[in-house]
C-alpha positions as CSV (number, residue, x, y, z in Angstrom):
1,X,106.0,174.6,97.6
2,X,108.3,171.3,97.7
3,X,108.6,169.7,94.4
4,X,109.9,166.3,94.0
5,X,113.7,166.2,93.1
6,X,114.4,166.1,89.1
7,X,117.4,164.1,90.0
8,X,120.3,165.2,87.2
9,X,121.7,161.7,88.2
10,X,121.4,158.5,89.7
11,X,119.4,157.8,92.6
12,X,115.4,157.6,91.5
13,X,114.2,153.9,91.9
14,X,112.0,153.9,88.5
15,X,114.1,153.8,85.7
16,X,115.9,151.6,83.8
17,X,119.9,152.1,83.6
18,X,122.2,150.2,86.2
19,X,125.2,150.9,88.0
20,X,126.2,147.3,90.0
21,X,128.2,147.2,93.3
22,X,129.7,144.5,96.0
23,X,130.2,144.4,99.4
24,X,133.1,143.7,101.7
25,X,131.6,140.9,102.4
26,X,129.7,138.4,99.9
27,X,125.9,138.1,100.3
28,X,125.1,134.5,99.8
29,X,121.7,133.4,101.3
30,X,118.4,134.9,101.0
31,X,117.7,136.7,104.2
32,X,120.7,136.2,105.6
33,X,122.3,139.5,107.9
34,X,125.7,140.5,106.6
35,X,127.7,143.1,108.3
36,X,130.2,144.5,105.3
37,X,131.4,147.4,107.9
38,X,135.5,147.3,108.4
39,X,137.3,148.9,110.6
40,X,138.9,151.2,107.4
41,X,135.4,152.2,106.4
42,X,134.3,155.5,108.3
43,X,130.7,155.7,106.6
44,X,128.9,152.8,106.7
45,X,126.0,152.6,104.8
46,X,122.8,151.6,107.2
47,X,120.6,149.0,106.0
48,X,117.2,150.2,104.2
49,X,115.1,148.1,107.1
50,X,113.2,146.7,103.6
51,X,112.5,142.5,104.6
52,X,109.3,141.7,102.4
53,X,109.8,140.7,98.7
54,X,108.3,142.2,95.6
55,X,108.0,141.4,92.1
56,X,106.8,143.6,89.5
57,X,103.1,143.4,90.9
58,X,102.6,142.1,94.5
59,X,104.5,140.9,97.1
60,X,106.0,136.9,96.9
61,X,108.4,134.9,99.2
62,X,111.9,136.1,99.2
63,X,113.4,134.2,95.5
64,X,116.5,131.7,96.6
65,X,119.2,132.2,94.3
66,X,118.9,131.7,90.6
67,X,115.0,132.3,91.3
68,X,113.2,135.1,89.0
69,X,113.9,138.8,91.3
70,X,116.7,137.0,93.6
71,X,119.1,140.0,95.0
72,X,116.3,142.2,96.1
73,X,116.5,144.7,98.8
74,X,114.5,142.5,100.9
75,X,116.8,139.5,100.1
76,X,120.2,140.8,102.8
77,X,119.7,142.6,105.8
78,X,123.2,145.0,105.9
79,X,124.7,146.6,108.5
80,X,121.6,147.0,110.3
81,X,121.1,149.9,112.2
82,X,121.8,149.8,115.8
83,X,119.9,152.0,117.8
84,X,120.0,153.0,121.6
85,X,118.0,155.3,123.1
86,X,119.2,157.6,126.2
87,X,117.4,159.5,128.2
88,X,119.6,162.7,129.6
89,X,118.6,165.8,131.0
90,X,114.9,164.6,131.0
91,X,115.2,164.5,126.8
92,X,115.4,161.8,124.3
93,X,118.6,161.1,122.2
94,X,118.4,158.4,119.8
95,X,121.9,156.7,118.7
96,X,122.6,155.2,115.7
97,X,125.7,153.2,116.3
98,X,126.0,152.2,112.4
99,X,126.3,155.5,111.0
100,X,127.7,157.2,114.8
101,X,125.2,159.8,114.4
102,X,123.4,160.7,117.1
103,X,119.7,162.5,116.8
104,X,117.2,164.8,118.5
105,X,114.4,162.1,119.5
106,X,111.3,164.3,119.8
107,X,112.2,167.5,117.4
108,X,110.5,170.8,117.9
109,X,107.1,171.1,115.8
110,X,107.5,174.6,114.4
111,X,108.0,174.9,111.0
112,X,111.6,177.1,109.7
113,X,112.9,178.7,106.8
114,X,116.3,177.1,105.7
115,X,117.9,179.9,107.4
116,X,116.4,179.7,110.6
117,X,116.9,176.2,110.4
118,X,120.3,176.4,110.5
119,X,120.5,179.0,113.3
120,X,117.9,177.3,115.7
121,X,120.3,173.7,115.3
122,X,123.6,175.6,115.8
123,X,122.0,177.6,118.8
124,X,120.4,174.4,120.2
125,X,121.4,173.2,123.9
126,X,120.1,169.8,124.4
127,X,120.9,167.4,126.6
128,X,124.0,168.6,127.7
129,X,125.2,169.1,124.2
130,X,125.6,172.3,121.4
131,X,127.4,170.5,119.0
132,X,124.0,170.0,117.2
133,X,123.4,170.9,113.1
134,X,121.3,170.6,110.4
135,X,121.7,166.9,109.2
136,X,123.4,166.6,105.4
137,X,120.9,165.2,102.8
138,X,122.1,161.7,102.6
139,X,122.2,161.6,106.6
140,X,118.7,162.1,106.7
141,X,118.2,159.5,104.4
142,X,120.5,157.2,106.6
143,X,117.4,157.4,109.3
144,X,114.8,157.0,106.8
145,X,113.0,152.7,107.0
146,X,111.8,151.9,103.5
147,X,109.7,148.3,104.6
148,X,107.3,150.4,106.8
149,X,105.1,153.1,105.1
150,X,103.3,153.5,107.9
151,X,106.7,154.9,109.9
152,X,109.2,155.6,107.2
153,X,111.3,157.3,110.0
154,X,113.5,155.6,112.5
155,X,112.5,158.8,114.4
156,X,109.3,159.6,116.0
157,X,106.9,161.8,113.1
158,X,107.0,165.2,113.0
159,X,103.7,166.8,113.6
160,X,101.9,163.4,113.9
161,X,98.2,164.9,113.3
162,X,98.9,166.4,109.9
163,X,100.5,163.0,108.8
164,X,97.5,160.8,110.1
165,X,95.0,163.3,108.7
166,X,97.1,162.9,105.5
167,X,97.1,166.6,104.1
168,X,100.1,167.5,103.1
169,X,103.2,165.4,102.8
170,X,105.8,166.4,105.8
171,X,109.3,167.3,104.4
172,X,112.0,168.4,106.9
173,X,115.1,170.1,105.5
174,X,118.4,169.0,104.9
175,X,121.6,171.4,104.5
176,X,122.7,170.6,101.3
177,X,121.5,173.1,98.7
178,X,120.9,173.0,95.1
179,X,124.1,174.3,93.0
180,X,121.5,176.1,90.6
181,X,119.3,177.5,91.2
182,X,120.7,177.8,94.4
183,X,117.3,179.6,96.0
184,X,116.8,175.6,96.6
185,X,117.6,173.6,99.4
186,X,117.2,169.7,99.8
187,X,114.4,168.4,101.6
188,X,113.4,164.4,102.8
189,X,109.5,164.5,102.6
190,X,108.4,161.5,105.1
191,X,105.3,160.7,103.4
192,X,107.0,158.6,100.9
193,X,110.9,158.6,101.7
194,X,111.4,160.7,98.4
195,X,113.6,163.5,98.2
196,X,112.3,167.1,97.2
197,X,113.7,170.1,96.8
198,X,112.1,173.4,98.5
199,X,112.5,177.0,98.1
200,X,115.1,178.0,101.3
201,X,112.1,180.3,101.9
202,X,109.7,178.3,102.7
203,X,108.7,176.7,106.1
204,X,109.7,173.4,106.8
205,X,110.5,170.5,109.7
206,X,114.3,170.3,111.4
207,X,115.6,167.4,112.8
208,X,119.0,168.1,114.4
209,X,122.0,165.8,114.4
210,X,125.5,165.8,116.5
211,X,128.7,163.4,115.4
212,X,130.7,162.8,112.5
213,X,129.9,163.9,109.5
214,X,128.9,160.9,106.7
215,X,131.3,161.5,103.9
216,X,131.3,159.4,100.9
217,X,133.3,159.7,97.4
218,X,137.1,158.7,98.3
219,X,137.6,156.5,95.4
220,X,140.3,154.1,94.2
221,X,140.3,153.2,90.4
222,X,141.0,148.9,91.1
223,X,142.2,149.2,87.4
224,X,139.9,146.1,86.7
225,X,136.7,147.9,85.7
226,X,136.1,148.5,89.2
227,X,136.4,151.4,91.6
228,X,136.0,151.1,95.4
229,X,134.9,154.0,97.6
230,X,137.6,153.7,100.7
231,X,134.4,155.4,102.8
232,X,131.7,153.1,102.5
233,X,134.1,149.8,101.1
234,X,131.5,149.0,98.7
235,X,133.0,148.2,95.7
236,X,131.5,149.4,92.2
237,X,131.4,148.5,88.2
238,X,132.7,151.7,87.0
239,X,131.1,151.6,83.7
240,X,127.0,151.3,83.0
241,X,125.8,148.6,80.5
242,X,122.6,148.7,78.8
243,X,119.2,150.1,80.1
244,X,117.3,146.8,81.1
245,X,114.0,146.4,82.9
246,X,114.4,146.0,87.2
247,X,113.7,141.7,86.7
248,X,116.4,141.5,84.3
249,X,118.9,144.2,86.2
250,X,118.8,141.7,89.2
251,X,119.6,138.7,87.2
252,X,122.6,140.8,85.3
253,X,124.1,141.6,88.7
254,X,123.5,137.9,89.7
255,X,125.8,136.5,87.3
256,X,128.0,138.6,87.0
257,X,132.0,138.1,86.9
258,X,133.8,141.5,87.5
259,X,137.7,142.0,88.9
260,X,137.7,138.6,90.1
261,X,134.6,138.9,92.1
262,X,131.3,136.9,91.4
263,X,129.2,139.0,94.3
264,X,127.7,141.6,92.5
265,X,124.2,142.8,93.1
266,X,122.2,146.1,92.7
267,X,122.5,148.7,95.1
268,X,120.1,149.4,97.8
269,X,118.8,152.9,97.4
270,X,120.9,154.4,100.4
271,X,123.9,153.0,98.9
272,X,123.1,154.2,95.3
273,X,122.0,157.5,96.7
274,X,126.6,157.6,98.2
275,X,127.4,157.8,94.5
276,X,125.6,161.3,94.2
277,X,127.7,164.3,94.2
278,X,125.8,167.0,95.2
279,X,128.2,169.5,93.7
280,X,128.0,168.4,90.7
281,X,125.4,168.6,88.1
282,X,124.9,166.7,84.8
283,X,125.4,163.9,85.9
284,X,125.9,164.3,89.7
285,X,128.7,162.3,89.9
286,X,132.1,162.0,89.8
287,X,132.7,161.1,86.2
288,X,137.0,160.6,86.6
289,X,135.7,157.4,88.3
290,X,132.4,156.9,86.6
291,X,132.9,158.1,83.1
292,X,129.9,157.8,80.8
293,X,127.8,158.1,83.3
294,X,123.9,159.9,82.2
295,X,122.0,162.6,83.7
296,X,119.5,159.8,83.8
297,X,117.7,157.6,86.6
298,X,119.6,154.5,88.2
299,X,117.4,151.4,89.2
300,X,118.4,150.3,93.2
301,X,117.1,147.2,94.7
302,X,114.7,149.4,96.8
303,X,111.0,148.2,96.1
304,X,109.0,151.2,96.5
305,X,106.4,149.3,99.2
């Protein structure tokens, strides 16, 4: 059985504490594509692929600036992912040329325990490659589109009858495990782009990866109430404020004037999710950087469509 992930920290989209962050680059038009990767940062941060608008009920136009639910998810488009397809061998590799992970395009539809997971990814041979591994949890996530519920993968579905019938909700496995329990591995279920955790015993989907691994979490304290991971160069308020509903998190992030910066927003939900430390528990972060923080949810700019 997969349960949904009782996140000890900061990730889940439907709560009501705030961490704020800024790019490299300042967002400054509704809509408008800004690439914040540098050539420093090693792990950029894909965008979410989220372009439609939301407010607390429906779907509206995109807000302009000082507008009611301005610096939503849907409002930037950054670093987009960049994908290219290659056909070698007779199989499909799909290339991600944001992150520089490359992925198994059509993954093999038997269902693994955690263990044989890992085995069947290190033993894989494809396409001229055996460099192949069981993706890390916030690599899957790099893949995952949150403005299409009908394909929330970049990646062709796994076992495409059971997800049009609807039955049960397709999870695929993710190396990281649970510190404790640690019978519990983390799993991406693709039904909703939520994140689970599964007993390593049970049977679930692999999609394999090959490149460099993602790694997040090099920080530099900016001394300014600021702290700026040197992986990702997204640059954070170290310290939370109050708990405040989403509406009124946007708007605090809006005006904001932090370090000498006036370009806060809220986080997407793949750039939240870099903050989690997945060896750490209560909170799952790193709390020399972040002190204060709560085991407690985080609001992102991440509508869930």
């Amino acid at each position: 059985m997969v349960e949904k992930e009782n996140y000890p920290a900061i990730i889940l989209v439907m709560a009501a504490i705030f961490i704020v962050i800024v790019s490299v680059t300042s967002p400054t038009m509704a809509n408008e594509y800004i690439n914040s990767n540098a050539p420093d940062n090693s792990a950029t941060v894909p965008d979410t692929g989220q372009r439609y608008c939301y407010d607390t009920h429906k779907r509206i136009p995109c807000p302009k600036p000082g507008e009611p639910f301005y610096g939503q998810d849907g409002n930037y488009s950054i670093n987009a992912q960049q994908y290219e397809l290659i056909n070698q061998e007779g199989n499909e590799i799909l290339t991600d040329h944001t992150s520089g992970l490359s992925w198994q395009r059509i993954p093999d539809t038997e269902q693994r325990t955690w263990s044989e997971a890992i085995d069947y990814a290190n033993d894989l041979q494809f396409s001229g490659y055996t460099d192949w591994r069981l993706p890390e949890k916030q690599e899957l996530q790099s893949i995952l589109t949150y403005g299409n519920t009908q394909q929330p993968l970049s990646l062709p579905r796994i076992n495409q009858k059971v997800g049009e019938a609807k039955k049960d909700n397709i999870c695929a496995w993710t190396l990281t495990t649970r510190i404790f329990p640690s019978l519990y591995a983390k799993v991406i279920c693709l039904g909703d782009n939520q994140g689970g955790i599964s007993d390593k015993y049970q049977d679930n989907y692999v999609y394999v990866v090959r490149g460099p691994s993602l790694t997040y979490g090099k920080y530099k304290d900016n001394g300014n109430g600021t702290v700026t991971d040197l992986m990702t160069g997204l640059m954070w308020q170290a310290m939370e404020v109050r708990s405040e509903k989403w509406e009124q998190a946007l708007a605090y992030c809006n005006r904001m004037d932090l370090g000498g910066y006036t370009d806060w927003r809220l986080p997407t939900i793949k750039e939240l999710s870099t903050l989690v430390d997945e060896s750490r528990i209560n909170p799952s972060i790193n709390t020399t950087f972040f002190p204060a923080t709560r085991s407690a949810a985080y609001w992102s700019s991440t509508t869930f469509a």
